[in-house]
N, C-alpha and C positions, 0 to 999 in steps of 0.2 A: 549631145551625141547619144544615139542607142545605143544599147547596150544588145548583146547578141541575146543572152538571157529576157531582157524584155521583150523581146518579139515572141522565143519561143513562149512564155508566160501567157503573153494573150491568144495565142493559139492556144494552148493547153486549157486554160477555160472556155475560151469557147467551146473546147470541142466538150468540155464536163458540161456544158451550158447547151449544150443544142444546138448552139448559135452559127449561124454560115454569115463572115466578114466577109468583105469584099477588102482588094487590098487598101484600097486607102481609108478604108475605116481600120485596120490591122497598124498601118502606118500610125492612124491620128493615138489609137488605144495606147500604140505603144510609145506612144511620145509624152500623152499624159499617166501613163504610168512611168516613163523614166522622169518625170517633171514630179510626183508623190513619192520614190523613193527618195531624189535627190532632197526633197523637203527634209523627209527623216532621218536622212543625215544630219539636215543644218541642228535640226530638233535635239538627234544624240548628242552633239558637239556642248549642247548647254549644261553647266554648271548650273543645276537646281540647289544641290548640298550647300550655296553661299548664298540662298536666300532666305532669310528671316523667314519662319512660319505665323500665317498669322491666326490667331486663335480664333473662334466661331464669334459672331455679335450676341451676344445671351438678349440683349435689349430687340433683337429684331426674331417677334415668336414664330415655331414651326407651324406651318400651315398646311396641313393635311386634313382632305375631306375623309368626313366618316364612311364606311364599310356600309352598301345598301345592297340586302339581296332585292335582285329584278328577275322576272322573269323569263326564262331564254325561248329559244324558237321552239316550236312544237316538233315533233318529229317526224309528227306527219307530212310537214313542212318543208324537211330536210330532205327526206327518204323520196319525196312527191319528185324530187328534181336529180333525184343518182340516177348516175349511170347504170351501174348493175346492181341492182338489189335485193335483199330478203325479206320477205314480207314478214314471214314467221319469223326469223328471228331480229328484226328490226339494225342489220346491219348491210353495208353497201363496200361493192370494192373501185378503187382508183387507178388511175391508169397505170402501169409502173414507169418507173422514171431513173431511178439507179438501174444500170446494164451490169 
C-alpha cells in the first residue's frame, strides 16, 4: 500500500530534477519507492550486535595498483567545445541548474 508521503516524494524530486512524470510513471516511482523503504525496515529490524565479527584474512594480500601520472585533456580541447567562454582567461560558464 502507498504511503501518502511516497507520492508526494516522487513529485518533490522530480520537480528538484526537471523531470515532467506522467502519472503512471508517478504511480510505478512511487510504488518502488514504497517497496525500498519497506526493504529498510526489514534491514533495521536486524540484530547486527549478535553477530561474531570476523577479522580480515592477513593470508589474502591487498591489491592495489600503483599511482600513475597521465596526461589529461588539453585545454584547448576543453574550452574548443564550452558554451560560453574566455579565451583570455581560459575559463567557461555552464548553464545554471540550482533555481
Amino acid at each position: 500500500m502507498l504511503d501518502r508521503r511516497d507520492d508526494f516524494a516522487i513529485r518533490r524530486v522530480a520537480s528538484l530534477a526537471r523531470l515532467l512524470l506522467t502519472k503512471d510513471e508517478e504511480v510505478l516511482y512511487a510504488k518502488q519507492l514504497g517497496d525500498i523503504l519497506a526493504y529498510a525496515r526489514q534491514l533495521l529490524q536486524f540484530d547486527a550486535a549478535s553477530m561474531a565479527s570476523t577479522p580480515p584474512d592477513r593470508a589474502v594480500p591487498m591489491l592495489l595498483r600503483e599511482d600513475r601520472v597521465r596526461p589529461s585533456v588539453a585545454r584547448e580541447v576543453v574550452l574548443g567545445s564550452a558554451p560560453d567562454r574566455t579565451d583570455d582567461e581560459g575559463l567557461f560558464r555552464v548553464p545554471r541548474v540550482i533555481g
